[in-house]
N, C-alpha and C positions, 0 to 999 in steps of 0.2 A: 168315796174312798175310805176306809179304813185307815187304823193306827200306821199297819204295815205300810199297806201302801204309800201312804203320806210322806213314810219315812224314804222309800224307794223314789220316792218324785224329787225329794226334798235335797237325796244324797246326790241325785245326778243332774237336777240343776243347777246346784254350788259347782259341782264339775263341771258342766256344759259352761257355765258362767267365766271359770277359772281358766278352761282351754283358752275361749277368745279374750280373756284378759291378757292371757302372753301374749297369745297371737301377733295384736293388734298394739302391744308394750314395745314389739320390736321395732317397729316404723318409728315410734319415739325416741328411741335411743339410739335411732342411728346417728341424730343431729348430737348428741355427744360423744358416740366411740369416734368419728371421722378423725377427729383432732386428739380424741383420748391416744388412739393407737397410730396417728400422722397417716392417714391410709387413705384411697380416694372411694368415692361413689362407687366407681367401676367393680373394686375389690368387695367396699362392704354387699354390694349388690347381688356380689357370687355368692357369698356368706350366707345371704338371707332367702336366696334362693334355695341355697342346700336347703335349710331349715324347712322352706315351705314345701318343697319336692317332697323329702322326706313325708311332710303332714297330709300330705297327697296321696303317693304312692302307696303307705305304709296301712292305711283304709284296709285294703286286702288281705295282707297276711294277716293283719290285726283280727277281720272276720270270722278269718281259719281259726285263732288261736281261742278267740271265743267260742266257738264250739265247739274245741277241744276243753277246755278249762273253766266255760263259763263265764259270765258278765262280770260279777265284782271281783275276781281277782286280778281282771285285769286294767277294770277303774284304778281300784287299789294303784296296781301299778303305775299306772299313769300317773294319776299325783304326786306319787311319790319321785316318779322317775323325770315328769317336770320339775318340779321342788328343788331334785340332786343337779337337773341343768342351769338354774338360772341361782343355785350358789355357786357354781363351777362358773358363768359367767359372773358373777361376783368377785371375784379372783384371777380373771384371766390375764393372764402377764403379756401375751402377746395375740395377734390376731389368729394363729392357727388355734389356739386354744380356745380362742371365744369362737373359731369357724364348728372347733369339735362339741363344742356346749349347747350352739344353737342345734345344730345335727341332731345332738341326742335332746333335746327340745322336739324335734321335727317328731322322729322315729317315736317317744315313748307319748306323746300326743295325738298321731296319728290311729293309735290302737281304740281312742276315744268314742266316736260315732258309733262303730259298728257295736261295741259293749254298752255304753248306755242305750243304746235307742233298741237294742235286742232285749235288754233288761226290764224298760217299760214293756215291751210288744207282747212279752210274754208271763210276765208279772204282773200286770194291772186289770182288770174290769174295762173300766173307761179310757181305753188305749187315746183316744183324741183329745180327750180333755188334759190326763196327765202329757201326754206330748206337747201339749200349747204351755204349759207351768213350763216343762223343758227349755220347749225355742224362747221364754221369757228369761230363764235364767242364762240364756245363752247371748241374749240382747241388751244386758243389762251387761254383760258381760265387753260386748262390743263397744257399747255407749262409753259405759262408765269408765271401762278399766284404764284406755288410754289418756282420758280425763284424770284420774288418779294418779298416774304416774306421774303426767306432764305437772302436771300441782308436786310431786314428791321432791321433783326433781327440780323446783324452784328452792326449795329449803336444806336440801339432804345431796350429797355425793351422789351420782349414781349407780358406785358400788354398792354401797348401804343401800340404796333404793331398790335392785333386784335380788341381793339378800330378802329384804323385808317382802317384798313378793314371794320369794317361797313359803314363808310362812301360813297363805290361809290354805292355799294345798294341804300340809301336814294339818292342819286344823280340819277340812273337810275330810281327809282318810282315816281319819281318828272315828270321825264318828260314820264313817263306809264300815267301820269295823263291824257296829253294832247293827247293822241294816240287816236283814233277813231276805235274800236274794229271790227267794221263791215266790213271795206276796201269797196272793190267793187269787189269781185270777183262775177262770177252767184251765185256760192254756197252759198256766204253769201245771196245773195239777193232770191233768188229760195226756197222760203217755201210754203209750200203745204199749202193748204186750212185746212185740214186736222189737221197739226199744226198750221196755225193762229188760227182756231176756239177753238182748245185745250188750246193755251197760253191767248187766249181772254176768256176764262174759268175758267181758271187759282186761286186759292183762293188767292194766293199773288195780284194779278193785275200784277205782270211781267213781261209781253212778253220780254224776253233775246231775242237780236238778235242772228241771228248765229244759228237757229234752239236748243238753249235750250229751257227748259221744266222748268211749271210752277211749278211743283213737283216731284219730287223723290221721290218713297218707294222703299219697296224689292222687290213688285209684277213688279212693270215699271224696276227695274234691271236685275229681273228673266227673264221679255218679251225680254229685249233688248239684255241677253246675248243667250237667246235662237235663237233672228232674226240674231246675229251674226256667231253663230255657224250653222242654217240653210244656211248661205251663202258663209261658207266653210273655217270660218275665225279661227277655229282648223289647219288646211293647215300654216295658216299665223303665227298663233303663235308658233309653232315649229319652224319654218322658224327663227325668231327672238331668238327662245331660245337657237337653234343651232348657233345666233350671238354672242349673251351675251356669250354664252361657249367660243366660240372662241376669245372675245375682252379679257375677264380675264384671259385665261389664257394662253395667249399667254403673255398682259402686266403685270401680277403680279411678274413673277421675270427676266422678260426681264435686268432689270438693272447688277443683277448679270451674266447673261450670257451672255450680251453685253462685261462686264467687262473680265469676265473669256478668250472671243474668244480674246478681243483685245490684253488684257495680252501675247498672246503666239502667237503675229501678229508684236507690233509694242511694243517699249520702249520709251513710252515718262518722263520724270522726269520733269515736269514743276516745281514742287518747291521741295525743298529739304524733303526730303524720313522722316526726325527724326522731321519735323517740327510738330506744333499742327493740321497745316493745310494743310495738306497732304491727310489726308481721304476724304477732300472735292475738289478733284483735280482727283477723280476717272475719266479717259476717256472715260468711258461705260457710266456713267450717263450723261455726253454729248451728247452721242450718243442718249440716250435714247432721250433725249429731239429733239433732231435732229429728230428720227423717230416719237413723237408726232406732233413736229412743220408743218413735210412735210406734215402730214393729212391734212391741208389744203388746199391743193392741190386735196387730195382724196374728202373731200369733196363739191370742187365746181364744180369737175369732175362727180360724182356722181347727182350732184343738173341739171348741163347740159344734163346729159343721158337721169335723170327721166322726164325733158321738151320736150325731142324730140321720146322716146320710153316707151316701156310701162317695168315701174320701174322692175315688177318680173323679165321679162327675161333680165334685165341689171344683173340681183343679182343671175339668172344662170352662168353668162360668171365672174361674181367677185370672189363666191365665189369659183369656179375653179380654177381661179388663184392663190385665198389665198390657195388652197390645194398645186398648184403644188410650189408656194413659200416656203412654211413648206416645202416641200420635200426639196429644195436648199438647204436652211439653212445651214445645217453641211458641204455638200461641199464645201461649199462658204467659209468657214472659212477655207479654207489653202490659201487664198491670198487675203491684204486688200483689193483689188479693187472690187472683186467681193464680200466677206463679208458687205462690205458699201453699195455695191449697190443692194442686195438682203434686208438689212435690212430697206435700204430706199423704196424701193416699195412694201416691206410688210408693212411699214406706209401707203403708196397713196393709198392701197390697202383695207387696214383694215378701212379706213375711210370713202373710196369712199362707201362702205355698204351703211353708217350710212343714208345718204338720200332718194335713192334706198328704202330701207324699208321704212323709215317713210311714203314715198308716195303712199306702197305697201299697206300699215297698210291704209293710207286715202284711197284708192282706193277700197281696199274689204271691208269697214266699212261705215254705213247711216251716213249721216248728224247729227242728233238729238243723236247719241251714239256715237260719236267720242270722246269725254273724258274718256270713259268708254272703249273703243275700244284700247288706248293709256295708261289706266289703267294699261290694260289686257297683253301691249302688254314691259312694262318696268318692269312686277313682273317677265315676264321670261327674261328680258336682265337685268337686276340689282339682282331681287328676285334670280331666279334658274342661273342663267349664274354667282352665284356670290360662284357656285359651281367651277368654273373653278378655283379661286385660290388653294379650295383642292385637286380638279385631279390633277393639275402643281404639287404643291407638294409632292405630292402620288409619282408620276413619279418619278420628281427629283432624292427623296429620294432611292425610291427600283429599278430603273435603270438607266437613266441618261438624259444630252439632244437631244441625236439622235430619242430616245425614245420618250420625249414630243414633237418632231416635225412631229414625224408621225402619232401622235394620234392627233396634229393639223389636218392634213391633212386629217384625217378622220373624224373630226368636218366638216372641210369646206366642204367636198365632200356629206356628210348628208345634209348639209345646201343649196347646190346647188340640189340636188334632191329634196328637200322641197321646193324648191321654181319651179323647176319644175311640182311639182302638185300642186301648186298654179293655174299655168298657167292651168292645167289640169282640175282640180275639184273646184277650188273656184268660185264665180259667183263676177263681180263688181258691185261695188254699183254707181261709179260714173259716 
């Protein structure tokens, strides 16, 4: 990669990194707004739901608007528009005001994905490689960020502490300023006639690099999802929605069933049992964090595969693995060595996906819809995959975890045939 490039990797890491740093700041802070605002579970829970619905749903029009406006003005925004939410929760005097802070958290976060991940797709050379730097700064993101808080928030108010969270946002838009949107891949540079003449048309006068469009309506969204769908990219979104299944609900109560295997493996008492600080001494949520951290591993594993092969049939041989790993699982658990190390390569595993796809997603998708293609393609891993925390506990509840490991394993094994007719019935666009 180049100067540009680099810079282009560098600005949408720190942002990928900084979404899942709220994201994942919020479950933290819930354990002190309950009592900050006298409120119960039941309330904060609607709260955070808005939040995350929002970070969901908002994938699609986010899409459109990148196509209309292009990739970094609307990173730009994003930062800045998380930034302005979590000083607005800094300040919230009462719960509807932190309901409205999280909200607009939800909404100007949401626009995230489809703008970064359209911005490498179409900016870079080594679309796989820069992708895996990506899903790195996004896992570092996961890991760490809730790690940080929960440390802030030992020394510091927790008003002060989501103040101080928005600060590296306006620190990373600062220097989004100076990024140069276009890079130098062919893609960026490769626009048809066809599109110059359209954007040189254009009533705004804005020819967007990067194959945006002078206008968005519903007709030009109707045309693009139809030329998407004639090119097989129903194939592709299943393919994804059977990831989103698999990422949630696999990590939605991993922590307690990390907790529960190690419980009846190993006895650690690191601080004494009657202290206040004992529930935060769990050695499953170590663990947990362990098998986020190793994702990065998975995904610059991932990022190398999609540079040298063609991404879907990398994401046949993955998601088979994640099947045949869910099946480990329980055995593994009658002795640490193998429990750790089943649970660590279902992290290198579950990550290595994340690139894989997204190159999948750029590859079956035109240039001029790729916001909209990325739209389409995080309402089913966030939107519908954000069903998998209900399956998990459906499971749980009315059988147990030998049960949710096998109906992993029948995610991933759906998900590796989906991507099998990919290769089969999709057509490429790139």
């Amino acid at each position: 990669m180049d100067a540009a490039e680099r810079r282009i990797v560098e600005f949408t890491a720190g942002s990928h990194g900084l979404v899942h740093t709220y994201e994942l700041s919020i479950p933290i802070l819930l354990t002190v707004w309950i009592g900050e605002f006298s409120t119960t579970a039941a309330a904060l829970g609607v709260v955070v739901t808005l939040g995350y619905g929002l970070f969901g749903v908002g994938a699609l029009p986010g899409g459109i608007l990148v196509d209309r406006f292009g990739s970094k003005p609307l990173i730009l925004a994003c930062l800045t528009g998380m930034a302005g939410s979590f000083l607005l929760v800094s300040v919230a005097p009462t719960l509807p005001v932190l309901a409205v802070a999280v909200a607009c958290w939800g909404l100007t976060a949401s626009v995230y994905h489809p703008a970064g991940l359209s911005l490498i797709s179409k900016s870079i050379d080594r679309r796989g490689t820069a992708l895996g730097y990506h899903g790195i700064g996004g896992n570092l993101g996961i890991a760490l960020g809730p790690l940080a808080t929960a440390l802030l928030l030992l020394a510091f108010d927790w008003r002060l502490v989501t103040a101080a969270l928005a600060l590296p946002a306006v620190v990373v838009a600062a220097y989004g300023v100076t990024v140069d949107e276009t890079g130098s891949s062919a893609e960026a540079g490769n626009v048809t006639d066809a599109e110059n003449s359209a954007e040189a048309g254009s009533s705004d006068g804005g020819a967007s690099s990067g194959g945006t469009k002078g206008e968005v309506s519903l007709s030009s969204i109707a045309t693009d999802t139809r030329a998407l769908l004639a090119g097989g990219f129903l194939i592709v979104f299943a393919f994804v929605t059977f990831s989103g299944l698999y990422y949630r609900t696999f990590l939605t109560f991993l922590p307690d069933l990390l907790g529960d295997a190690l419980g009846g493996l190993v006895d650690l008492r690191l601080v004494d049992p009657d202290s206040p600080y004992a529930d935060q001494f769990d050695v499953g949520r170590y663990l947990y964090v362990a098998v986020l951290s190793v994702g990065v591993f998975g995904q610059y594993l991932g990022g190398r595969i999609a540079d040298r092969a063609a991404p879907e049939r990398g994401l046949i041989a993955v998601m088979a693995a994640l099947s045949l790993l869910a099946l480990l699982f329980i055995p593994a658990t009658d002795a640490v060595a193998t429990f750790v190390a089943v649970s660590l390569a279902l992290g290198v595993a579950l990550f290595t996906v994340q690139p894989l796809s997204q190159a999948t997603v750029a590859a079956y998708s035109p240039s001029e819809a790729r916001g909209l293609s990325f739209g389409y393609t995080y309402v089913g891993i966030f939107g519908i995959g954000a069903l998998g925390s209900t399956l998990a506990g459906t499971v749980l509840t009315r059988a147990g975890p030998r049960e949710l490991f096998v109906v992993l394993a029948g995610i991933a094994a759906l998900g590796s045939l989906s991507a099998t007719a990919v290769t089969r019935f999709a057509t490429r666009r790139d």
